[in-house]
The first five atom37 places (N, CA, C, CB, O) and aatype in JSON, in Angstrom:
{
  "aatype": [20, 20, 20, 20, 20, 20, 20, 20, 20, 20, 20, 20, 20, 20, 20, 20, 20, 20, 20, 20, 20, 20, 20, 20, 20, 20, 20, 20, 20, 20, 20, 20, 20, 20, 20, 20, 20, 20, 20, 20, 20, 20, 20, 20, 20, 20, 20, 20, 20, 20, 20, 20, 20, 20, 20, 20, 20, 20, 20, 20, 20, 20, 20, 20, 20, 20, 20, 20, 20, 20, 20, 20, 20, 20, 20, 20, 20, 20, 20, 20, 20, 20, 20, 20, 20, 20, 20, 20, 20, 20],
  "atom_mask": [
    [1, 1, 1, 1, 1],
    [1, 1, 1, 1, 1],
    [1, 1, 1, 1, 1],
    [1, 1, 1, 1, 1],
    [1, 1, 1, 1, 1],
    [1, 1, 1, 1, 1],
    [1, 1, 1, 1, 1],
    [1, 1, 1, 1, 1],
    [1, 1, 1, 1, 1],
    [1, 1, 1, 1, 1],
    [1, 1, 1, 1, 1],
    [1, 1, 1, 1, 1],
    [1, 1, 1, 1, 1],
    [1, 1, 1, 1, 1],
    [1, 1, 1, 1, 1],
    [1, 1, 1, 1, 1],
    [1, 1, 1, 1, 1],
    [1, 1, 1, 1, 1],
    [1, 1, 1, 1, 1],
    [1, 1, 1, 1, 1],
    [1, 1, 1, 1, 1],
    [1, 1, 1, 1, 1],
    [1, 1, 1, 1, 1],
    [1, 1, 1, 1, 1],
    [1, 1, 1, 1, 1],
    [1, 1, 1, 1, 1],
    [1, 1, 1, 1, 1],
    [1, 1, 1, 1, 1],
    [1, 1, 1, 1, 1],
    [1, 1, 1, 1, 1],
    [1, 1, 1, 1, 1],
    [1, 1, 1, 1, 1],
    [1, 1, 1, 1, 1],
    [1, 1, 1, 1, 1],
    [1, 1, 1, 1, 1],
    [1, 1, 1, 1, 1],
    [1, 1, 1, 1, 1],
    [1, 1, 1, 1, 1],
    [1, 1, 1, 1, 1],
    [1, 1, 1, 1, 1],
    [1, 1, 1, 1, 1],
    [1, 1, 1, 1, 1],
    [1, 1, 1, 1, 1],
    [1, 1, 1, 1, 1],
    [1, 1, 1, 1, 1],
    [1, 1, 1, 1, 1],
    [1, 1, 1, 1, 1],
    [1, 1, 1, 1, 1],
    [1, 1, 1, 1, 1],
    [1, 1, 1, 1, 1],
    [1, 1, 1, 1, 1],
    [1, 1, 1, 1, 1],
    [1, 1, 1, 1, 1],
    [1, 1, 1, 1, 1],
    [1, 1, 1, 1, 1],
    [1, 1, 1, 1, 1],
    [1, 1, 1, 1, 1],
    [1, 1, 1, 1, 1],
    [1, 1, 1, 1, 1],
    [1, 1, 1, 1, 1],
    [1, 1, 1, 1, 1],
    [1, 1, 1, 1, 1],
    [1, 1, 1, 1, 1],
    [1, 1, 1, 1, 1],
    [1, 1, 1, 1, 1],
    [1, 1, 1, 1, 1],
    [1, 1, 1, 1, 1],
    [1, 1, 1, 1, 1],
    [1, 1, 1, 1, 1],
    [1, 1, 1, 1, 1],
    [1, 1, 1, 1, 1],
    [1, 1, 1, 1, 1],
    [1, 1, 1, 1, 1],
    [1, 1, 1, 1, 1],
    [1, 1, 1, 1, 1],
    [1, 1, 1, 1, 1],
    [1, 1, 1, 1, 1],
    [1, 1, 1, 1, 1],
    [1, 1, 1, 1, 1],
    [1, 1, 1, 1, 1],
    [1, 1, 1, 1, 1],
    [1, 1, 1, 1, 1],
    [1, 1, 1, 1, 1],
    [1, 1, 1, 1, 1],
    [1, 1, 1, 1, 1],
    [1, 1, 1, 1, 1],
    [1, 1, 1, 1, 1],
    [1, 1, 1, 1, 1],
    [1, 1, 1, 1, 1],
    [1, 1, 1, 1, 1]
  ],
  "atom_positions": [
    [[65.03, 109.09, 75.66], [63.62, 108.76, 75.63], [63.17, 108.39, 77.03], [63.33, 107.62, 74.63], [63.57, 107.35, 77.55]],
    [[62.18, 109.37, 77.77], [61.72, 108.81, 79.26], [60.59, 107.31, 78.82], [60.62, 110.41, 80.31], [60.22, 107.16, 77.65]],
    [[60.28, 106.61, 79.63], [59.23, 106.08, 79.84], [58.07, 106.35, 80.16], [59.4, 105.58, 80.3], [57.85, 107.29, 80.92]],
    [[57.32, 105.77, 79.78], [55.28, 106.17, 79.84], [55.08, 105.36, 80.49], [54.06, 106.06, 78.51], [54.08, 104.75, 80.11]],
    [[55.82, 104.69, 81.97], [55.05, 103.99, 82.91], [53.59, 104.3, 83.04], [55.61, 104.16, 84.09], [52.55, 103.77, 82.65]],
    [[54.04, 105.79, 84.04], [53.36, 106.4, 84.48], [51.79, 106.46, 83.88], [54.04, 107.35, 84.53], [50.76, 106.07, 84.42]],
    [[51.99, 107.14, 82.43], [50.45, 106.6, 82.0], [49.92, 105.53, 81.55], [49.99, 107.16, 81.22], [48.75, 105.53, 81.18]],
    [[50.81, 104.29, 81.47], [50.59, 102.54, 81.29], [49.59, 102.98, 82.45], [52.14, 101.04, 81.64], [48.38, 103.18, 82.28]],
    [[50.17, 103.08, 83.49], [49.6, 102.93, 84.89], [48.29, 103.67, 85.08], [50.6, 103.45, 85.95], [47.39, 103.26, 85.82]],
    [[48.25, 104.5, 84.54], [46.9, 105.58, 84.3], [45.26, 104.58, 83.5], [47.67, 107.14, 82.79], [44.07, 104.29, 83.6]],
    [[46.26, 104.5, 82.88], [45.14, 103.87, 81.44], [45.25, 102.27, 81.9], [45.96, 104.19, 79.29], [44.22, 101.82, 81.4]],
    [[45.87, 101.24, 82.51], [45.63, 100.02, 82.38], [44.49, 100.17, 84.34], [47.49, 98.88, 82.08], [43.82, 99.27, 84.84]],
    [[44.62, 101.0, 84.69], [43.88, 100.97, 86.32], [42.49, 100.53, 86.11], [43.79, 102.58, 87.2], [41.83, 99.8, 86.84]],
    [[42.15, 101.12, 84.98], [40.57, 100.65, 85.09], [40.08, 99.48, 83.78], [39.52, 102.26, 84.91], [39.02, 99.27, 83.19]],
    [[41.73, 98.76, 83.7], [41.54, 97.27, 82.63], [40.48, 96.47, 83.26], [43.04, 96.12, 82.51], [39.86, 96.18, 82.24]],
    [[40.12, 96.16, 83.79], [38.79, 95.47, 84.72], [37.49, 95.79, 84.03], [38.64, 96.14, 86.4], [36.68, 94.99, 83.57]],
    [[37.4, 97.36, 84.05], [36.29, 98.01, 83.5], [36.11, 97.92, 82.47], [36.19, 99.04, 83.62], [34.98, 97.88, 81.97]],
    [[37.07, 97.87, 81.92], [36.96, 98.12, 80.0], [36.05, 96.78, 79.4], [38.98, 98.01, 79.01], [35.33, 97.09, 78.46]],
    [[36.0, 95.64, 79.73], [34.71, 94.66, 78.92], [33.75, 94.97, 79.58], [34.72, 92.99, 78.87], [33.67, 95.35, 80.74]],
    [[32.57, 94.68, 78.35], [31.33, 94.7, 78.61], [30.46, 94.04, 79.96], [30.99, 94.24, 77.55], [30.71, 92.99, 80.55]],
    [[29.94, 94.49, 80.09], [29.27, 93.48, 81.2], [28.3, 92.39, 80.36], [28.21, 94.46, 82.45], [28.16, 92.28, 79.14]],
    [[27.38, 91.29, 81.94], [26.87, 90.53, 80.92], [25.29, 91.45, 80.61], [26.75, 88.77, 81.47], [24.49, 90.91, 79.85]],
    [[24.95, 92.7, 81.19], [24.07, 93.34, 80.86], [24.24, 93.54, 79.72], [23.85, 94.21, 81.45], [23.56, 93.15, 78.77]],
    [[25.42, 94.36, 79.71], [25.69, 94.71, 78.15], [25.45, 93.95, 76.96], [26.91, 94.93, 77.98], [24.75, 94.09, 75.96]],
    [[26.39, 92.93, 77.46], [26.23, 91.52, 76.52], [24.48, 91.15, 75.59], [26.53, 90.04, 77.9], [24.04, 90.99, 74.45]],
    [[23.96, 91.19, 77.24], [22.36, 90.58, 76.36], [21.71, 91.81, 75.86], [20.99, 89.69, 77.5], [20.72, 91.61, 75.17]],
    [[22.06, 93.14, 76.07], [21.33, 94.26, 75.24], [21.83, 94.19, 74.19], [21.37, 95.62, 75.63], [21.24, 94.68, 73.23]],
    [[23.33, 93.42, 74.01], [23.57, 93.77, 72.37], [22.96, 92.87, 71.17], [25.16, 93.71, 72.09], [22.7, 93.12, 70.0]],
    [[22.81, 91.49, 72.12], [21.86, 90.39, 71.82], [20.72, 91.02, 71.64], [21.72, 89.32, 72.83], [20.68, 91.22, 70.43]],
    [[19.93, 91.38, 72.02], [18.64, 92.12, 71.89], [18.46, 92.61, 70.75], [18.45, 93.13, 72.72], [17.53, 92.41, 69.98]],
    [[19.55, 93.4, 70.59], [19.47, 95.19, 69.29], [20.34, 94.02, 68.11], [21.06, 97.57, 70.04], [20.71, 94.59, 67.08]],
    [[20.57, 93.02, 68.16], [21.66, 92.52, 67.11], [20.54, 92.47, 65.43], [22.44, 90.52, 67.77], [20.86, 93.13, 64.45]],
    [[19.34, 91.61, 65.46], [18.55, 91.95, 64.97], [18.43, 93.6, 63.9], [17.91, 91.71, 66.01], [18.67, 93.85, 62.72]],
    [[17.9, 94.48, 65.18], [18.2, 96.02, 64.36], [19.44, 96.63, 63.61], [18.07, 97.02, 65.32], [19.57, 97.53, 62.78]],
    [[20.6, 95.48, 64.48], [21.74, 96.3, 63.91], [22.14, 95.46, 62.76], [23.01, 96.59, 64.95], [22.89, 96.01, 61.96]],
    [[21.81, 94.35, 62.55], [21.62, 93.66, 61.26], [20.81, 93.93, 60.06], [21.27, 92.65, 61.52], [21.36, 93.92, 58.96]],
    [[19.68, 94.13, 60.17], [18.74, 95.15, 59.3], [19.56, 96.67, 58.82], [17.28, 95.58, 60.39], [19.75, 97.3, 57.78]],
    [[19.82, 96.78, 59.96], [20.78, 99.16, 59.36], [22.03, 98.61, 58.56], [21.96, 100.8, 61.48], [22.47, 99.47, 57.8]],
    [[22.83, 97.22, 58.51], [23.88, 97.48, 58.19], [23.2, 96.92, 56.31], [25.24, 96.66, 59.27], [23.68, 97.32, 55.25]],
    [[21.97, 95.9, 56.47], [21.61, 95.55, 55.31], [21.54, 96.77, 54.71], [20.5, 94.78, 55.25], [22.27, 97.04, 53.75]],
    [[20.56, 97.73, 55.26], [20.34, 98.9, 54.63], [21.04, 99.83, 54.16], [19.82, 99.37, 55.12], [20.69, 100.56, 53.24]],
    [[22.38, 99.89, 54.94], [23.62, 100.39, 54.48], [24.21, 99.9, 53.67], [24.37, 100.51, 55.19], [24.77, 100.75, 52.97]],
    [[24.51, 98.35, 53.2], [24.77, 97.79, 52.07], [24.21, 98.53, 50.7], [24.3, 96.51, 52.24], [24.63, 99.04, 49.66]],
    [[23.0, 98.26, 51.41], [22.24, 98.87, 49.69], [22.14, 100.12, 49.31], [20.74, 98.61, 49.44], [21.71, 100.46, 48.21]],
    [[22.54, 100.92, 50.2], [23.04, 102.53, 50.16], [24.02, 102.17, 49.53], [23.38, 103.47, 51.51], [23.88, 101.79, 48.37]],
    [[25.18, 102.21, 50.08], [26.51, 102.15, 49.71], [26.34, 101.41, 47.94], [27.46, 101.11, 51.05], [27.15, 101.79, 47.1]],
    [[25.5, 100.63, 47.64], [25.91, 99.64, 46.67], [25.54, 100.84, 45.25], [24.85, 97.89, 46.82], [25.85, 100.43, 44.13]],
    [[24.92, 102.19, 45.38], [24.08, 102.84, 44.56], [24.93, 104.43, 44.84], [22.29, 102.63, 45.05], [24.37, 105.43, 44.4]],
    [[26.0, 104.56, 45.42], [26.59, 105.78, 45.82], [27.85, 106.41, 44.2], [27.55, 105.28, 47.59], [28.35, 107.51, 43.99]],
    [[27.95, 105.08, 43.4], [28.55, 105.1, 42.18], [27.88, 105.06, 40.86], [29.3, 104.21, 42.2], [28.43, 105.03, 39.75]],
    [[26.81, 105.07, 41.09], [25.97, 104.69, 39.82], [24.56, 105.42, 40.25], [25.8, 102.82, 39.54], [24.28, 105.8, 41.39]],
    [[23.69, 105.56, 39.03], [22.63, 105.89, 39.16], [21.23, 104.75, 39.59], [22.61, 106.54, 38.03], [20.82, 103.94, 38.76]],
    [[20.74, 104.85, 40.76], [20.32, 103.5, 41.21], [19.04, 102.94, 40.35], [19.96, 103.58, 42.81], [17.9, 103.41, 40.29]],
    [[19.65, 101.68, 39.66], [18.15, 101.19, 38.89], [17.45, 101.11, 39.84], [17.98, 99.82, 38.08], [17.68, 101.65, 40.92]],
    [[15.98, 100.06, 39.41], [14.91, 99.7, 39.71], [14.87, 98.79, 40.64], [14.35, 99.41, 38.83], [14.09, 98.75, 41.59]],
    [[15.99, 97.81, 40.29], [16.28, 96.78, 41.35], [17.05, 97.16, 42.24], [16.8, 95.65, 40.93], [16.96, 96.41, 43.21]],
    [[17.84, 98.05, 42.4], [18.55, 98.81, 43.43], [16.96, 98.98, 44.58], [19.41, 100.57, 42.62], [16.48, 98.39, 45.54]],
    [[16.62, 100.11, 43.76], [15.22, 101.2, 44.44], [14.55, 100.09, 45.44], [13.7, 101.86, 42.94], [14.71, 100.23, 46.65]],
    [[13.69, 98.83, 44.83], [13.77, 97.82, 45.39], [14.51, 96.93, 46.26], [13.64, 97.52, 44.84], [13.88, 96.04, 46.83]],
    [[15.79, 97.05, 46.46], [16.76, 96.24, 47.57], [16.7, 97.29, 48.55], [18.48, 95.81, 47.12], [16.45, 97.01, 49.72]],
    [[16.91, 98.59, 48.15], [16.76, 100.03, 49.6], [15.14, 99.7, 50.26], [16.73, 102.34, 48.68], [14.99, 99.35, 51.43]],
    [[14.2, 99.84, 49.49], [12.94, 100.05, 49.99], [12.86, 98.59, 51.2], [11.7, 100.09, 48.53], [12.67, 98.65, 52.41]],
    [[13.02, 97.64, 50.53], [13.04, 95.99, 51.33], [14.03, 96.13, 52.49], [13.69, 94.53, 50.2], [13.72, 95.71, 53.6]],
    [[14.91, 96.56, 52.32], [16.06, 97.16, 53.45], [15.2, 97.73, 54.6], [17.14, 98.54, 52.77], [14.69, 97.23, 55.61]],
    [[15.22, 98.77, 54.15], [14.55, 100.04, 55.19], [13.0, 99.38, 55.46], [14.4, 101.96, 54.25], [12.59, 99.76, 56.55]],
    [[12.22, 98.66, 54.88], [11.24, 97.61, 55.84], [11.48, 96.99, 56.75], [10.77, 96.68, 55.39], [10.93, 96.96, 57.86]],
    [[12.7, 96.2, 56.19], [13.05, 94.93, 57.33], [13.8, 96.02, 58.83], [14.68, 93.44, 56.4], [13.59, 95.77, 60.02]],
    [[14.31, 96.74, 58.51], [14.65, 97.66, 59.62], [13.85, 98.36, 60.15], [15.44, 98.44, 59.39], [14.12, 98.39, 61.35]],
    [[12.95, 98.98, 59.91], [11.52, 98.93, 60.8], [10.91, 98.29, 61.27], [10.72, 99.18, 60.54], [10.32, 98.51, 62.33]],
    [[10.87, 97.04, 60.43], [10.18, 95.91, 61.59], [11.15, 94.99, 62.46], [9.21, 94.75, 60.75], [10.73, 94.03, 63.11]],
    [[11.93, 95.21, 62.44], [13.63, 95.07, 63.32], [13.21, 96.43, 64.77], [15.64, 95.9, 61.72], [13.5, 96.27, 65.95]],
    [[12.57, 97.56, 64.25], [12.91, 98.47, 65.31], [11.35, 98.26, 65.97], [13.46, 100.2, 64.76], [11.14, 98.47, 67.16]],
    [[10.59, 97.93, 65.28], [9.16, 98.23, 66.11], [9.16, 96.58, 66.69], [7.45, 98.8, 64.91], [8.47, 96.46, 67.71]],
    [[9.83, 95.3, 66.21], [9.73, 94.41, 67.31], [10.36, 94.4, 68.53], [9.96, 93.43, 66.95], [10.1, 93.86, 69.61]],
    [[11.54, 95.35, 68.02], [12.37, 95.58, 69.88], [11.61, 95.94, 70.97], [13.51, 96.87, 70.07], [11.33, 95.52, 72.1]],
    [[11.26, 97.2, 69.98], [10.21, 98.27, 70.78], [9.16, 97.33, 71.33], [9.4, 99.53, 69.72], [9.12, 97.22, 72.56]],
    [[8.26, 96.61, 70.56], [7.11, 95.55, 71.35], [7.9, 94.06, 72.3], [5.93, 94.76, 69.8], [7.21, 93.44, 73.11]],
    [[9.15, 93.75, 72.08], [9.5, 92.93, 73.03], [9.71, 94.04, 74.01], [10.68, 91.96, 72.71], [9.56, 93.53, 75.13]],
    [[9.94, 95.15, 74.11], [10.83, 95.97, 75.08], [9.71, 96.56, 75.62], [12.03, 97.02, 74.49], [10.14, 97.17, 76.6]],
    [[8.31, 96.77, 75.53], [6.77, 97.05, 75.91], [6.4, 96.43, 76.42], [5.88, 97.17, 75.23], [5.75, 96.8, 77.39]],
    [[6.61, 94.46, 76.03], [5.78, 93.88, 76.85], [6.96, 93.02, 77.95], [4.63, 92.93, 75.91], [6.68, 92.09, 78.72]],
    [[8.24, 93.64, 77.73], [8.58, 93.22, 78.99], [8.9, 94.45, 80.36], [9.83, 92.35, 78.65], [9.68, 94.49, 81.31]],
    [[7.83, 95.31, 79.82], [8.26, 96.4, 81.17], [6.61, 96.52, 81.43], [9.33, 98.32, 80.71], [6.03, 97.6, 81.51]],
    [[5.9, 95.11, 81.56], [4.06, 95.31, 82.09], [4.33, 96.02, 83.5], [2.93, 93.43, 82.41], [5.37, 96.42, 84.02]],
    [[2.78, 96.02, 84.0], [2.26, 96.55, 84.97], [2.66, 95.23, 86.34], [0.57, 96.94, 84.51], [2.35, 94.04, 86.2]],
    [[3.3, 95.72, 87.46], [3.16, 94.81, 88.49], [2.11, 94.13, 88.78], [3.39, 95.26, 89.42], [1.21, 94.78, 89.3]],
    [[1.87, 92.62, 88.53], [0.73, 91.86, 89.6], [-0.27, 91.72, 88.52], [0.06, 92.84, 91.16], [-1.46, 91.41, 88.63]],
    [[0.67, 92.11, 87.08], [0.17, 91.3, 86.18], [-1.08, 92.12, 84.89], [-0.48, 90.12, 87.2], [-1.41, 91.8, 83.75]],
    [[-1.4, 93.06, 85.63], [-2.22, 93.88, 84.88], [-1.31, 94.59, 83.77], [-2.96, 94.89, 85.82], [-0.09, 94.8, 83.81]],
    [[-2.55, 95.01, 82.43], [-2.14, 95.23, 81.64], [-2.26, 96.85, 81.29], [-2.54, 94.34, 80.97], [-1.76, 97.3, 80.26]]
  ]
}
């Protein structure tokens, strides 16, 4: 059996790189919101993929897929009003 120094050495060179930055960090902070809403919404998918979905199902998807739109259109308006016009204009 040879050894896989060689590609230890390949693949650990850019261990530095591999975590997130703290950019990264606060964009995921940002989107955590949206990505909390898609996974609700995926819950309630998933919860109706074995059965035929009652009424109260139909209702937990529809409330889902709201709150995840208004999850995506507040990013979108924090993410609008923090890219204004220089010097303050709108």
């Amino acid at each position: 059996m040879e050894p896989i120094v060689t590609v230890q050495d390949a693949v650990t060179a850019f261990e530095d790189f591999m975590e997130p930055t703290n950019g990264e960090l606060d964009a995921i902070e940002r989107e955590m919101p949206v990505i909390l809403a898609d996974v609700d919404l995926l819950d309630a998918h998933i919860a109706t993929l074995d059965r035929t979905p009652t009424e109260l199902d139909t209702r937990r998807i529809r409330r889902a897929r709201r709150r995840a739109l208004a999850a995506r259109v507040a990013l979108l308006n924090q993410t609008a009003a923090g890219a204004s016009l220089p010097g303050g204009a709108a």
